[in-house]
BALOBA-1460 file (C-alpha; in Angstrom, 3 decimals):
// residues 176
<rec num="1" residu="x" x="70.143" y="89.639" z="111.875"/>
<rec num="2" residu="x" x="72.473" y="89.408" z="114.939"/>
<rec num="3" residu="x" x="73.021" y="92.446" z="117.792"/>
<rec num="4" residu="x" x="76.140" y="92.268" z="119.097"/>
<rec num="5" residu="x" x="77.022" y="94.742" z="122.083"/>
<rec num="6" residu="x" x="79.058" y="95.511" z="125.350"/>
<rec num="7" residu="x" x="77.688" y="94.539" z="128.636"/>
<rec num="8" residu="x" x="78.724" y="96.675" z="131.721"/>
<rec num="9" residu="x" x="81.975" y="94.713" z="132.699"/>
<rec num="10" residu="x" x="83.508" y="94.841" z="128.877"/>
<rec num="11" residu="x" x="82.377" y="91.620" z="127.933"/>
<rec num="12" residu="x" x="80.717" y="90.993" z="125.055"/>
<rec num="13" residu="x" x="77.023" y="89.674" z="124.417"/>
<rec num="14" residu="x" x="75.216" y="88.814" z="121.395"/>
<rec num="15" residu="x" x="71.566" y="88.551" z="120.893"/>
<rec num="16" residu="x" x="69.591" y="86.951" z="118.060"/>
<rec num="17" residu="x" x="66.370" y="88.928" z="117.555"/>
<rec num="18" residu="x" x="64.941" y="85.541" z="115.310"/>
<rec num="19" residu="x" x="65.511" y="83.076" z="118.382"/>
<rec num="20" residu="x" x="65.279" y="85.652" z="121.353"/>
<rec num="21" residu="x" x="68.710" y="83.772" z="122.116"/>
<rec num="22" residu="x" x="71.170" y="86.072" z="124.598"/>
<rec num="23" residu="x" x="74.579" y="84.452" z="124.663"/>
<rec num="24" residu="x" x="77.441" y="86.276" z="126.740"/>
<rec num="25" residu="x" x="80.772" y="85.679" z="126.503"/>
<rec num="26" residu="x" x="83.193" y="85.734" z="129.178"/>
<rec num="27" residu="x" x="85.960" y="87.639" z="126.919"/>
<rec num="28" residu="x" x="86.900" y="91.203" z="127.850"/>
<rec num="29" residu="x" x="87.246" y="92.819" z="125.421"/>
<rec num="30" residu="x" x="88.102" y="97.021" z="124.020"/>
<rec num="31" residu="x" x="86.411" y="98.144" z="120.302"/>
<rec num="32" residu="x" x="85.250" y="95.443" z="118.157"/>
<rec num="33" residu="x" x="83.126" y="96.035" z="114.752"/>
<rec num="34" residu="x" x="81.585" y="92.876" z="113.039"/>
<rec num="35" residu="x" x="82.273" y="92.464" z="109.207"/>
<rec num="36" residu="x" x="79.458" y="93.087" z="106.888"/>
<rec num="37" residu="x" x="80.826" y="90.401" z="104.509"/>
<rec num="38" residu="x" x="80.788" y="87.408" z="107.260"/>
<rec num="39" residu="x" x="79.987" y="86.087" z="110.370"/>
<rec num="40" residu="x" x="83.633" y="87.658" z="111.643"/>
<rec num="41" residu="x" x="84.353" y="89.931" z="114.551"/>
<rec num="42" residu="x" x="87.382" y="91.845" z="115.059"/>
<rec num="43" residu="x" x="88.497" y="92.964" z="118.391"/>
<rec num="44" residu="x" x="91.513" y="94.394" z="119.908"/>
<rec num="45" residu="x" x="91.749" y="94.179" z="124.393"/>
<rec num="46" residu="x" x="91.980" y="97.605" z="125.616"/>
<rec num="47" residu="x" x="89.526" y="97.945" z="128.100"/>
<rec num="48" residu="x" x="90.580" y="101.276" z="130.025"/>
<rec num="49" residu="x" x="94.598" y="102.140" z="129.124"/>
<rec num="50" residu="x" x="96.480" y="100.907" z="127.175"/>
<rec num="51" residu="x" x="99.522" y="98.842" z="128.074"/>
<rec num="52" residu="x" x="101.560" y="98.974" z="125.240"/>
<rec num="53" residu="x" x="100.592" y="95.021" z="123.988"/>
<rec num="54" residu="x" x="97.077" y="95.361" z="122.724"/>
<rec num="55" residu="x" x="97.140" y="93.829" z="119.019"/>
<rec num="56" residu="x" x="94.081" y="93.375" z="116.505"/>
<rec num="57" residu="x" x="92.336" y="89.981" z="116.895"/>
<rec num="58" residu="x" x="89.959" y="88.734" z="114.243"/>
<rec num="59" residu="x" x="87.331" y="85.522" z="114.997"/>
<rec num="60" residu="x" x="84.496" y="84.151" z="114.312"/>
<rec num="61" residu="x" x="80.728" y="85.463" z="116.070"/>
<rec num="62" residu="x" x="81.196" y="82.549" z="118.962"/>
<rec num="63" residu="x" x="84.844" y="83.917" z="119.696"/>
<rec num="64" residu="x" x="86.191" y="80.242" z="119.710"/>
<rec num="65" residu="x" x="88.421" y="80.498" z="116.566"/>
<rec num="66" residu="x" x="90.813" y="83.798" z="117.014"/>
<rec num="67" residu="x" x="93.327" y="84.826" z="114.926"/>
<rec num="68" residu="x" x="96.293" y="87.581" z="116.073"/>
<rec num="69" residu="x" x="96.447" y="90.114" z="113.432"/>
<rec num="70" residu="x" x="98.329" y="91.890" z="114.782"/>
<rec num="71" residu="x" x="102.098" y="91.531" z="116.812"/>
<rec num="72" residu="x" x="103.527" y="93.984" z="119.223"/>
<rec num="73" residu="x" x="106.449" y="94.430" z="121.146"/>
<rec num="74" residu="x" x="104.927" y="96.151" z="124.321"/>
<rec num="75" residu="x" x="106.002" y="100.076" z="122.752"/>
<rec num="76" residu="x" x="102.781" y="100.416" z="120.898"/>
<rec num="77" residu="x" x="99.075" y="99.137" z="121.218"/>
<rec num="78" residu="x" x="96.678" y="98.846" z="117.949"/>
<rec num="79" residu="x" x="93.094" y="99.622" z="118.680"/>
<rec num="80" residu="x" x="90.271" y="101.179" z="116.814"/>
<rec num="81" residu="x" x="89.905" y="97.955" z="114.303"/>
<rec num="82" residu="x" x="87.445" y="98.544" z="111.456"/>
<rec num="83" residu="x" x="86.227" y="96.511" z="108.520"/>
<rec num="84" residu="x" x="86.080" y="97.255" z="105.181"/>
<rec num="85" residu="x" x="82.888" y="97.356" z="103.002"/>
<rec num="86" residu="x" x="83.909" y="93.982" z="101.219"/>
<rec num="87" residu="x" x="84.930" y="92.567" z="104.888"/>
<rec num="88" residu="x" x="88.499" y="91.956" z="103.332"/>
<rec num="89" residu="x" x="90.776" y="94.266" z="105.013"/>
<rec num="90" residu="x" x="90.983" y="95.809" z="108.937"/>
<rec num="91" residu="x" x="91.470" y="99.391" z="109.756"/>
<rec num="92" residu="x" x="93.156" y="100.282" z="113.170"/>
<rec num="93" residu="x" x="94.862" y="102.540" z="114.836"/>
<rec num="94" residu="x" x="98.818" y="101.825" z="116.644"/>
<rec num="95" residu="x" x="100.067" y="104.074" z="119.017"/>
<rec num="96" residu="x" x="102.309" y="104.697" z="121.814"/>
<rec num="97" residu="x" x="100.805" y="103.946" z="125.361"/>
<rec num="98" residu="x" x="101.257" y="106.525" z="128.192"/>
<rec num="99" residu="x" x="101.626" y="109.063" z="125.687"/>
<rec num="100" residu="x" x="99.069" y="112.316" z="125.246"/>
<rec num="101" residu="x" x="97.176" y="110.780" z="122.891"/>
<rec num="102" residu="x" x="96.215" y="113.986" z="121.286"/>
<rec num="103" residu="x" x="99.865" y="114.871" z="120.656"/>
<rec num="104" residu="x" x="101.625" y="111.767" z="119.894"/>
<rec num="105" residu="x" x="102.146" y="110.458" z="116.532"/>
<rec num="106" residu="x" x="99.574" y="107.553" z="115.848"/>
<rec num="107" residu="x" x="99.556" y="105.570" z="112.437"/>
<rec num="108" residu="x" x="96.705" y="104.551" z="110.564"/>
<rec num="109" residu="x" x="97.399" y="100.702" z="109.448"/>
<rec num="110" residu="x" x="95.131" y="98.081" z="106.971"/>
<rec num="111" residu="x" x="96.062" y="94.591" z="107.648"/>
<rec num="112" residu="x" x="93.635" y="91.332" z="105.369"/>
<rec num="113" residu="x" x="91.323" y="89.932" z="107.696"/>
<rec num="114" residu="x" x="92.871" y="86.837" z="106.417"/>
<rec num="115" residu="x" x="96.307" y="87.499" z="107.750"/>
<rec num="116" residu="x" x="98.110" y="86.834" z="104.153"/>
<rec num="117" residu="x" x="100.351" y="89.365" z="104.860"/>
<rec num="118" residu="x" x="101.760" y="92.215" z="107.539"/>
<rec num="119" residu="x" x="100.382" y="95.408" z="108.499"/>
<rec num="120" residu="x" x="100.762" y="98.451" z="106.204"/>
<rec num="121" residu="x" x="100.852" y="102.084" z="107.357"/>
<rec num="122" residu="x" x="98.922" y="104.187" z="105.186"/>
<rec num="123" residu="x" x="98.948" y="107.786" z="107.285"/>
<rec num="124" residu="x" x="101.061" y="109.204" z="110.013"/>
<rec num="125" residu="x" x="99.597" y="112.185" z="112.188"/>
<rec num="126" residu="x" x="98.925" y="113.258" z="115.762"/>
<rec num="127" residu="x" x="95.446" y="112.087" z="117.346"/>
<rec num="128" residu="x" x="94.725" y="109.882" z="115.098"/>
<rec num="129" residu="x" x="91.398" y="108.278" z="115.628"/>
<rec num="130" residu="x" x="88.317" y="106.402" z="114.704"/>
<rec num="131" residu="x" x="88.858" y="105.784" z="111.351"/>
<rec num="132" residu="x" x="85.858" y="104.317" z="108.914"/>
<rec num="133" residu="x" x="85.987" y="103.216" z="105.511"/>
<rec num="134" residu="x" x="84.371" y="104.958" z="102.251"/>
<rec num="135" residu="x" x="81.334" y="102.538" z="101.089"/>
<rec num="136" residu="x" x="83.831" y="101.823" z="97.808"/>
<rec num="137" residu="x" x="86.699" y="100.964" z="100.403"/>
<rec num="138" residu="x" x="89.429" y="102.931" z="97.824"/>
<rec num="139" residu="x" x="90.174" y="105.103" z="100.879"/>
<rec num="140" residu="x" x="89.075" y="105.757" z="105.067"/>
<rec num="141" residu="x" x="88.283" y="108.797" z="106.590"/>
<rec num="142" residu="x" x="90.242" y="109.581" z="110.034"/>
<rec num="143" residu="x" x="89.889" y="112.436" z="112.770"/>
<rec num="144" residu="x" x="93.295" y="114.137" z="113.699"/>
<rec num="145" residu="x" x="94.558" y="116.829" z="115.774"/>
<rec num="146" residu="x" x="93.660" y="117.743" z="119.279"/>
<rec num="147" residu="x" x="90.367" y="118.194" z="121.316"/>
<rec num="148" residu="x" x="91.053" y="122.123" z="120.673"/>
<rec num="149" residu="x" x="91.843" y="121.967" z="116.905"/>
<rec num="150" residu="x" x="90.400" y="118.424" z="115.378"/>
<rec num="151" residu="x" x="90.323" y="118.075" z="111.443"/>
<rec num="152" residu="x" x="89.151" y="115.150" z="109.634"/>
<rec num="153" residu="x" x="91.092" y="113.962" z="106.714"/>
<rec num="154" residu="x" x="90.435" y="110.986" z="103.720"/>
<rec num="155" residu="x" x="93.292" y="109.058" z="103.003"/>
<rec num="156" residu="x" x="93.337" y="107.620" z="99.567"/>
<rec num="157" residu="x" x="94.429" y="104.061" z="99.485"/>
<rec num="158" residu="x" x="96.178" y="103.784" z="96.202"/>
<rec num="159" residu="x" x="98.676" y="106.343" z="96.231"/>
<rec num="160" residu="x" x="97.898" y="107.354" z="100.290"/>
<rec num="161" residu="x" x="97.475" y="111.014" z="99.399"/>
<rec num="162" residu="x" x="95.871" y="112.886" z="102.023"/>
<rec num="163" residu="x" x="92.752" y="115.543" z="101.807"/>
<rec num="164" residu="x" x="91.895" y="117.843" z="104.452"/>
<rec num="165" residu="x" x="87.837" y="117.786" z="104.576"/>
<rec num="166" residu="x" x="87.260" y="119.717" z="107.848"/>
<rec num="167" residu="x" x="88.659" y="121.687" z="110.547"/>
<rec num="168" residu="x" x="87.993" y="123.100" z="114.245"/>
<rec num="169" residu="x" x="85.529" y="122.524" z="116.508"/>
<rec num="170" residu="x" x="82.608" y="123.937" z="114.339"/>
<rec num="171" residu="x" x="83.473" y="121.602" z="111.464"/>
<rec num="172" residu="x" x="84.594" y="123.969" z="108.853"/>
<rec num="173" residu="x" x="84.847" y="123.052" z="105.359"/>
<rec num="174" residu="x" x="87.658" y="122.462" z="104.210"/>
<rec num="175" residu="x" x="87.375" y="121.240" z="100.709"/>
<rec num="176" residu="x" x="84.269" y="120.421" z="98.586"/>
């Protein structure tokens, strides 16, 4: 079992509980999350704001084989990458930079961690953010909306339908 975590600066560390080995790596880097399939770590570069060409990068634990998952074109980042259960697919978030956040339209893209083919929206909405896959990985559950009026929504994978869970600040119900 490997710990992998943020240092002050943004760079990334990793520490092997087993060995009592502490590596750090001199990569800045934004979100990560580490697959629970492989040794693989995905990682996108936004470290404060975003600049419009942050893209989804996917390598393995020692960060000296990367892959770019993603492409932009400097009018939208992607952030926010998550894996799914089976460690086969990547979650993340693209978005406009220099935009409210809160009120821009963000999409919700998958992408296969082995790059075999391109990104694929599955949900459009305003806000959207950390999004974080069922344990069955048939669909990922996403917070929308504004600080003032969030809701959190599952979006089904196969046919990306949308259901509205909860709303508001105090978490309503929505639907059981």
């Amino acid at each position: 079992q490997e710990i992998m975590a943020m240092e002050g600066g943004g760079e990334i560390a990793r520490f092997d509980p087993a060995t009592k080995a502490y590596d750090q790596y001199k990569q800045v880097i934004g979100y990560y999350d580490i697959s629970p399939a492989e040794p693989k770590i995905a990682f996108d570069l936004l470290n404060y704001a975003p600049a419009g060409n942050e893209i989804i990068h996917v390598s393995n634990l020692e960060l000296n084989s990367t892959v770019d998952l993603t492409k932009s074109d400097g009018t939208e980042f992607h952030s926010l990458p998550k894996f799914s259960p089976d460690g086969k697919w990547i979650a993340f978030v693209a978005a406009k930079p220099f935009v409210d956040f809160e009120q821009q339209e963000s999409r919700l893209m998958i992408v296969p961690t082995d790059g075999s083919s391109a990104p694929e929206q599955v949900f459009t909405g305003a806000g959207v953010l950390d999004p974080g896959w069922m344990p069955d990985g048939k669909s990922l559950l996403v917070f929308v909306g504004t600080y003032e009026s969030p809701r959190i929504v599952q979006v089904i994978l196969a046919d990306k339908s949308v259901k509205e869970l909860a709303e508001g600040r105090g978490w309503s119900v929505v639907q059981k």
